[in-house]
C-alpha positions in Angstrom: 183.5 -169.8 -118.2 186.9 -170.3 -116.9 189.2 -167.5 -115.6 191.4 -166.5 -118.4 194.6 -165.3 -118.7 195.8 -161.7 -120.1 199.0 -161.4 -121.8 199.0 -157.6 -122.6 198.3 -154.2 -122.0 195.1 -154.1 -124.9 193.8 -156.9 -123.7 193.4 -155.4 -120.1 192.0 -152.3 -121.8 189.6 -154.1 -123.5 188.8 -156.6 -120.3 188.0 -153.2 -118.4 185.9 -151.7 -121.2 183.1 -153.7 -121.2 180.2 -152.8 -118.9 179.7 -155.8 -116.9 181.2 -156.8 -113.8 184.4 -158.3 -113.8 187.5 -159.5 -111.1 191.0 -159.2 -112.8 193.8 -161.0 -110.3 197.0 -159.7 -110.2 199.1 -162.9 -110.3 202.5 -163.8 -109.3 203.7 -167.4 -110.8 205.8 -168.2 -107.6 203.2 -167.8 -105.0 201.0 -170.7 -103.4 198.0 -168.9 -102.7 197.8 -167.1 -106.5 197.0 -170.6 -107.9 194.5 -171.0 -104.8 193.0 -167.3 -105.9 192.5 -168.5 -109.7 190.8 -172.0 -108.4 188.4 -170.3 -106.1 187.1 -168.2 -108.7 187.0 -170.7 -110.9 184.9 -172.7 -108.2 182.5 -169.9 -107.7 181.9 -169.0 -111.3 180.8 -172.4 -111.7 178.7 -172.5 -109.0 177.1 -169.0 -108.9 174.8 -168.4 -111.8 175.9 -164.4 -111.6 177.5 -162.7 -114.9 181.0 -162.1 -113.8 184.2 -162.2 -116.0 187.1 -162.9 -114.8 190.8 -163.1 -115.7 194.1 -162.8 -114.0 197.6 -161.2 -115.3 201.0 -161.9 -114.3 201.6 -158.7 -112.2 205.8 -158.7 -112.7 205.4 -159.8 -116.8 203.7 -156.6 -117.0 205.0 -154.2 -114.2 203.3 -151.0 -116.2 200.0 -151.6 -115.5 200.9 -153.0 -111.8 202.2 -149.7 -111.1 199.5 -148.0 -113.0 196.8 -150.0 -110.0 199.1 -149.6 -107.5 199.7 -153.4 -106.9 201.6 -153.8 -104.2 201.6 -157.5 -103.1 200.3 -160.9 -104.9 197.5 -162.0 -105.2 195.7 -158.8 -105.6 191.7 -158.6 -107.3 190.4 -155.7 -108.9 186.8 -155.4 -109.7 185.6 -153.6 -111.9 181.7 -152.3 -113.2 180.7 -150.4 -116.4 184.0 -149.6 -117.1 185.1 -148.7 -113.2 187.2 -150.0 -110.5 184.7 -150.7 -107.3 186.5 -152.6 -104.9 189.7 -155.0 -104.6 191.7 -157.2 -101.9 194.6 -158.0 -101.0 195.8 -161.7 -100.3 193.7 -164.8 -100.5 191.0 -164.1 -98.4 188.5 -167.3 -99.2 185.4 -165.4 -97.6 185.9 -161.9 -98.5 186.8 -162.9 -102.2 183.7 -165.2 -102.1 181.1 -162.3 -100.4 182.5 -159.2 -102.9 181.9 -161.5 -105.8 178.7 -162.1 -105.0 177.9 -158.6 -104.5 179.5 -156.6 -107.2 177.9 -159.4 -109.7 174.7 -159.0 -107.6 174.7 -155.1 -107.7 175.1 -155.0 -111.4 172.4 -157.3 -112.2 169.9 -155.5 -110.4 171.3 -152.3 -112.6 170.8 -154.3 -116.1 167.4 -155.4 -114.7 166.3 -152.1 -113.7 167.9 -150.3 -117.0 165.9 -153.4 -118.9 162.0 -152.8 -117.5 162.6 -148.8 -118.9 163.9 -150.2 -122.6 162.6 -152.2 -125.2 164.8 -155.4 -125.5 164.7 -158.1 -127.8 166.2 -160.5 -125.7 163.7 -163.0 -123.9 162.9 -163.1 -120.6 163.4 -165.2 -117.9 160.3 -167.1 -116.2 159.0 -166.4 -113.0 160.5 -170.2 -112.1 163.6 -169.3 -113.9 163.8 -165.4 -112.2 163.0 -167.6 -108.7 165.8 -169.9 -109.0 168.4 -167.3 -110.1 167.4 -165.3 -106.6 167.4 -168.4 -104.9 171.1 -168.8 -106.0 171.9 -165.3 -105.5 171.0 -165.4 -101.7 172.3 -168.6 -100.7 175.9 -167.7 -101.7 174.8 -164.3 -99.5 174.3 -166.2 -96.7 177.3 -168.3 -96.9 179.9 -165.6 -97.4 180.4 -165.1 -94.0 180.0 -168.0 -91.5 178.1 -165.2 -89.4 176.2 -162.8 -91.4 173.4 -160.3 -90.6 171.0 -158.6 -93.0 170.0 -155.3 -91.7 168.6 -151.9 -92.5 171.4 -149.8 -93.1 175.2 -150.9 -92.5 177.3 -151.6 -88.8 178.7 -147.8 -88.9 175.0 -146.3 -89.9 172.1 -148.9 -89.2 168.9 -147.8 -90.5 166.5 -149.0 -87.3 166.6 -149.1 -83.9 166.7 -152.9 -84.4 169.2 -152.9 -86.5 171.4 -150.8 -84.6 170.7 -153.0 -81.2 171.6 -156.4 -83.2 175.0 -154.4 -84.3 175.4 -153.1 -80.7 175.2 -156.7 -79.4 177.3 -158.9 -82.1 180.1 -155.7 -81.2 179.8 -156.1 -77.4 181.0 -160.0 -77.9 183.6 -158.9 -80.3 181.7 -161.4 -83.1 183.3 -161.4 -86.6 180.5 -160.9 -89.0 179.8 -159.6 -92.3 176.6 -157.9 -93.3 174.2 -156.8 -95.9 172.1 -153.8 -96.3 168.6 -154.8 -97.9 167.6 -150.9 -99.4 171.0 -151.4 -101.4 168.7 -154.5 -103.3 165.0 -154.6 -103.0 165.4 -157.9 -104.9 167.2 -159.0 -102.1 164.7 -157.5 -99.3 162.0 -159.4 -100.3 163.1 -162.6 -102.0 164.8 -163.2 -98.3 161.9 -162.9 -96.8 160.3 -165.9 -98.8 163.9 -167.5 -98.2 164.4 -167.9 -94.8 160.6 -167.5 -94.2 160.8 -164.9 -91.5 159.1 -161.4 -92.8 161.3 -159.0 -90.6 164.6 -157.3 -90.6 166.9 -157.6 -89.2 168.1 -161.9 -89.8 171.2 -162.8 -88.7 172.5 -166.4 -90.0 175.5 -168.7 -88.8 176.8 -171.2 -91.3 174.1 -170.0 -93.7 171.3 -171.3 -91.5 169.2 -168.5 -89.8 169.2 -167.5 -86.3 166.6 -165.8 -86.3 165.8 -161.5 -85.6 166.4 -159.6 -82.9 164.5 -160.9 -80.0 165.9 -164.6 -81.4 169.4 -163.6 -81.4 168.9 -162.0 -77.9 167.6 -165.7 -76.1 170.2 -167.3 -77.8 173.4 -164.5 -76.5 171.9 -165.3 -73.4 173.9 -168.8 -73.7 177.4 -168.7 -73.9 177.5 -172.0 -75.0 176.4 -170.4 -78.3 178.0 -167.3 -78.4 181.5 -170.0 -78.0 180.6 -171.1 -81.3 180.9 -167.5 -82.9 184.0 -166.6 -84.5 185.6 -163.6 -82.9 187.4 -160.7 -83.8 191.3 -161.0 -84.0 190.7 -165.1 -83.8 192.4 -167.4 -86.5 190.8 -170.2 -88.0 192.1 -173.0 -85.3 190.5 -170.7 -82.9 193.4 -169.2 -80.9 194.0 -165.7 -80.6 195.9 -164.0 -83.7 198.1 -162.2 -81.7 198.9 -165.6 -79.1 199.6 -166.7 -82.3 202.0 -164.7 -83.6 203.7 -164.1 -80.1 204.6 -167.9 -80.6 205.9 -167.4 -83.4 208.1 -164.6 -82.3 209.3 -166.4 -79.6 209.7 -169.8 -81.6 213.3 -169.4 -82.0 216.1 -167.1 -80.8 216.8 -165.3 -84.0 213.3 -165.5 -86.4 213.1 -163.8 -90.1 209.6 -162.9 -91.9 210.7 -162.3 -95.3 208.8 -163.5 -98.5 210.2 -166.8 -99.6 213.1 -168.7 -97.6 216.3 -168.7 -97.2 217.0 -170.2 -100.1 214.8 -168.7 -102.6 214.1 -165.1 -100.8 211.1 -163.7 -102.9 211.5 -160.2 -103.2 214.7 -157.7 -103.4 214.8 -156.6 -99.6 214.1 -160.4 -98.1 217.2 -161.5 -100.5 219.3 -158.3 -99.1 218.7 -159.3 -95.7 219.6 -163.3 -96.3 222.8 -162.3 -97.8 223.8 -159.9 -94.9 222.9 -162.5 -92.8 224.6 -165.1 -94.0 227.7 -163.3 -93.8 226.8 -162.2 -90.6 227.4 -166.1 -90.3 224.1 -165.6 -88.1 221.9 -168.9 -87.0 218.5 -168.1 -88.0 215.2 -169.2 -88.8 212.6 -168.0 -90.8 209.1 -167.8 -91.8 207.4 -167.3 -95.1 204.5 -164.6 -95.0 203.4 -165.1 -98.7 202.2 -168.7 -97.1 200.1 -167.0 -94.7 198.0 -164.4 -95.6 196.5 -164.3 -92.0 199.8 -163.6 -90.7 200.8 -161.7 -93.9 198.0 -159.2 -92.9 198.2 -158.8 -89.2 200.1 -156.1 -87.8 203.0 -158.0 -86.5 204.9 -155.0 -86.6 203.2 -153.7 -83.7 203.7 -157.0 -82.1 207.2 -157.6 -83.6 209.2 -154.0 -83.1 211.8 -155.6 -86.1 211.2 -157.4 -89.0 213.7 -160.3 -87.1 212.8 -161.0 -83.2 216.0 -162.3 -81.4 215.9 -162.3 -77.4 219.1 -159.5 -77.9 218.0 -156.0 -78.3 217.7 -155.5 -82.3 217.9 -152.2 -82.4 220.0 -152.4 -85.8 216.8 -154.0 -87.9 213.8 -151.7 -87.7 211.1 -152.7 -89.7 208.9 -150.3 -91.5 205.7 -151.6 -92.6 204.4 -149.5 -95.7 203.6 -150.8 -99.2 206.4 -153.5 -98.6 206.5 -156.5 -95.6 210.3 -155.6 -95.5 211.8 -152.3 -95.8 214.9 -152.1 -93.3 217.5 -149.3 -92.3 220.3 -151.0 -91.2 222.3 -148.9 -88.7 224.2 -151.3 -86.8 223.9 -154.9 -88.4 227.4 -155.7 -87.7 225.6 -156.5 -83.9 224.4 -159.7 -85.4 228.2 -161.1 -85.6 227.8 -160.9 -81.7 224.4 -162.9 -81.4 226.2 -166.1 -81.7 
């Protein structure tokens, strides 16, 4: 089913009510990624035989019920479970959206299997082929939601072996970007991998959904740094530069640089349009860069690498930048300074 759209406040009630998992996405009609948020899910609901609903609401048609789940940004999801918010994220987020689908659909079908083997149903079963296939599904979108992924005993902060822990201790040591999954959360899971990757023990780690191997595997192949190049890294971006290289290019791209939300020309939100307009009658030359175009950006903390929301090679001691529930929220002490930058 495709993601609907919710046009009122009893139609997000009733959305919520129902027991079984759902993702509501808190939309905003003017930002790129939003309309990437609603195709991805529609992608993965057609691909991923999981029961998950889903439906997204324009967050600033209906600010009430923003505020009431303290949106503070779009594109924000919300999933809910019998009734219950259990998780959410903020931006577009391809891999994380992908991997929290898979689990919160995955977690409530083992509930509904387990409440169904203690009740009398009269609904019919699946086949052992049809049961095989569905878990089949279920863990090859596992493997795939993070391009390296480990399932382990436990989880990184509390592993659950002395294996696991090691395999943790070693993906941490190379500063290796991973996700993971803890197989006593899903015995469905524990033992359907097995069969799966055909490899009895835990923990596996995969890359690019193809297994590695466990421990003593991923050991022999750390030992060549050939492979451990491969591995995305903490703090890395996609083109596989450091995020924080990144962003000091950015910084230093021009001599006066804005992030706002939107452009100059159509600042998205109240404080990026205040700015603009004392700007342009500072009759400053600037230039600027759209965060709601990059969530990777969007999500850093630039303000630790940028000590103002602008970056000019004066001291900009009149713009400081307070990063809180807003990209731009700015006291402006001196800003008549900028009529000397040019």
């Amino acid at each position: 089913m495709p993601i609907q759209e919710i046009k009122s406040g009893e139609e997000v009630a009733a959305f919520i009510k129902e027991p079984s998992p759902a993702v509501l996405h808190f939309y905003a009609s003017w930002a790129p990624s939003c309309e990437q948020v609603n195709q991805l899910l529609d992608d993965l609901l057609a691909e991923i035989a999981l029961p998950l609903r889903a439906a997204f609401i324009d967050a600033e048609a209906l600010p009430g019920i923003s505020l009431n789940f303290k949106i503070t940004a779009a594109p924000t999801l919300v999933f809910f479970s019998n009734g219950k918010e259990v998780d959410r994220i903020d931006g577009f987020v391809p891999k994380e959206i992908q991997s929290k689908v898979v689990l919160v659909a995955s977690r409530s079908l083992s509930q509904s299997s387990s409440d169904a083997s203690s009740t009398t149903s009269s609904t019919p079963s699946l086949t052992p082929q049809q049961e095989k296939e569905a878990l089949n599904a279920r863990l090859g979108a596992l493997v795939n939601s993070q391009k390296v992924m480990v399932f382990m005993k436990g989880d990184p902060s509390a592993p659950r072996c002395g294996f696991s822990r090691t395999i943790v201790e070693l993906l941490n040591s190379h500063k290796i970007k991973f996700g993971s999954f803890d197989i006593f959360s899903d015995e469905a899971v524990r033992q359907g991998l097995k069969e799966y990757s055909n490899w009895p023990t835990y923990p596996q780690l995969y890359f690019d959904g193809e297994l590695i191997g466990g421990l003593d595997v991923v050991k022999e192949e750390f030992s060549d740094p050939q492979f451990i190049k491969q591995l995305p890294k903490v703090g890395e971006n996609s083109e596989g530069g450091s995020l924080e290289d990144r962003l000091k290019k950015l910084v230093s791209s021009q001599r006066l640089m804005l992030f706002m939300k939107g452009d100059r020309e159509t600042p998205k939100c109240g404080f990026s349009r205040t700015i603009v307009d004392l700007l342009n009658k500072a009759r400053a030359d600037y230039h600027t860069f759209d965060i709601l175009e990059d969530e990777e950006v969007r999500n850093s903390p630039i303000g630790q690498l940028i000590h103002s929301s602008i970056s000019t090679e004066s001291s900009s001691e009149g713009l400081m930048s307070s990063r809180k529930s807003s990209w731009i929220r700015i006291s402006f002490v001196r800003f008549q300074e900028l009529e000397m930058i040019n």
